[in-house]
C-alpha positions as CSV (number, residue, x, y, z in Angstrom):
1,X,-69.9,199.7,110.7
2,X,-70.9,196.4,111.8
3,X,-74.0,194.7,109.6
4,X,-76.7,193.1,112.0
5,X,-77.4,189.7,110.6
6,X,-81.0,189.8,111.0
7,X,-84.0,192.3,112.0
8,X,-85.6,191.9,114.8
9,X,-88.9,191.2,112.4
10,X,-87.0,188.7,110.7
11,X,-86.0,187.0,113.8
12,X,-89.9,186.8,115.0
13,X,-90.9,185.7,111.3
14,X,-88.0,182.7,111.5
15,X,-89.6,182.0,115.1
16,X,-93.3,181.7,113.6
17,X,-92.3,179.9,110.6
18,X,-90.2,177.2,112.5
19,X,-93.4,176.9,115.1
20,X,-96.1,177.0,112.3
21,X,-97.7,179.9,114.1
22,X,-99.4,183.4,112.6
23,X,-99.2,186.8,114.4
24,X,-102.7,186.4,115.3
25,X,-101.9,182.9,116.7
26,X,-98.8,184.0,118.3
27,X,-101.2,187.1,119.8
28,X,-103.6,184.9,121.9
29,X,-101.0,182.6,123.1
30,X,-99.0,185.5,124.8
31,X,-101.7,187.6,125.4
32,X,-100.7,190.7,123.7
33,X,-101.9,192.9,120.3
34,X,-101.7,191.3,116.8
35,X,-100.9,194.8,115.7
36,X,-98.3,194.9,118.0
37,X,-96.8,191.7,116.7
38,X,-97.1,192.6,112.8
39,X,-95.6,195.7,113.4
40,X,-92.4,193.9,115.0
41,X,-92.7,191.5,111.9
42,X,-92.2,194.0,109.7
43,X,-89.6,196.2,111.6
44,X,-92.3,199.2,112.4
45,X,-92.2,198.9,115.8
46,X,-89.4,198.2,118.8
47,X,-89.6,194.5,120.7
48,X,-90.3,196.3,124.7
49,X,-89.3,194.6,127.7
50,X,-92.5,193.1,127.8
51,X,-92.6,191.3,124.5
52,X,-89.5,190.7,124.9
53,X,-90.4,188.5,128.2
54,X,-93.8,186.7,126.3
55,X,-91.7,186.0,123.9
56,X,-88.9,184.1,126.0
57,X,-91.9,182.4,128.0
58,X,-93.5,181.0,125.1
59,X,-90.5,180.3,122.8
60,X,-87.8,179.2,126.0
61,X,-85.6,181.3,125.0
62,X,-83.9,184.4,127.3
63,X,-86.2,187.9,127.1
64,X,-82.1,189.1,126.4
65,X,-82.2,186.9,123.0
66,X,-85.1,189.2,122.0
67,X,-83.6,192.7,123.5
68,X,-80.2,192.4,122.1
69,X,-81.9,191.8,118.7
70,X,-83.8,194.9,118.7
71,X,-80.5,196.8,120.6
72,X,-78.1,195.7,118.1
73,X,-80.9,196.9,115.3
74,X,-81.1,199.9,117.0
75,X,-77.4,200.6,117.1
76,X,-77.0,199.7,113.3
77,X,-79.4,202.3,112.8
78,X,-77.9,204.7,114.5
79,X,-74.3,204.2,113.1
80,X,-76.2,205.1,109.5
81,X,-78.6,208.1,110.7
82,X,-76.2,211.0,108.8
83,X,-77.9,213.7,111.1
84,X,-76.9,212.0,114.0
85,X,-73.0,211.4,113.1
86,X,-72.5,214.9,112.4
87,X,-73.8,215.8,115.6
88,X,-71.5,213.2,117.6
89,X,-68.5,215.0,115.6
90,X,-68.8,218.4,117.9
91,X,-69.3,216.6,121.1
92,X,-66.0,216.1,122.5
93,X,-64.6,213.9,125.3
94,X,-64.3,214.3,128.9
95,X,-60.9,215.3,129.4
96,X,-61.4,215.5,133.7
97,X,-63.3,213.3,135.5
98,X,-66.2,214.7,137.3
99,X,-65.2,215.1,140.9
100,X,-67.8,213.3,143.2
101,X,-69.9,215.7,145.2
102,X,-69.0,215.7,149.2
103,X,-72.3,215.0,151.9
């Protein structure tokens, strides 16, 4: 199972910390909820398309930096929800390929 080097939290914290900014800062400048922001900091809540493109805007960086963050966060917590990888065991694969309906 692959390890994801850093939350997507941690990743906003590192951003603030290197800019000297607060949530609350942070907030104003992009316009969006200082709730919303603190929950992100401490990995409570997902980083949406649309923080994801404030974030790029105000910090030049691509809104894909921010989304594959929160994906590949996602997907490590997927690979470790138990209830989920016992459910994956009974789906099997396609063995035919669908046939494309005909117009």
């Amino acid at each position: 199972m692959p390890k994801i080097k850093q939350t997507p939290g941690a990743l906003l914290l590192e951003f603030l910390d290197k800019n000297e900014l607060n949530c609350n800062r942070l907030a104003k400048e992009i316009k969006c909820s200082q709730t919303a922001l603190r929950l992100i900091s401490l990995d409570k809540s997902r980083i949406t398309t649309s923080i994801a493109v404030r974030l790029a805007k105000y910090f030049g960086t691509k809104p894909e930096f921010w989304l594959l963050a929160q994906m590949e966060f996602d997907l490590a917590a997927a690979e470790q929800n138990k209830t989920l990888a016992k459910l994956l065991k009974s789906i099997s694969k396609v063995t035919k390929p669908v046939s494309k309906a005909k117009n």
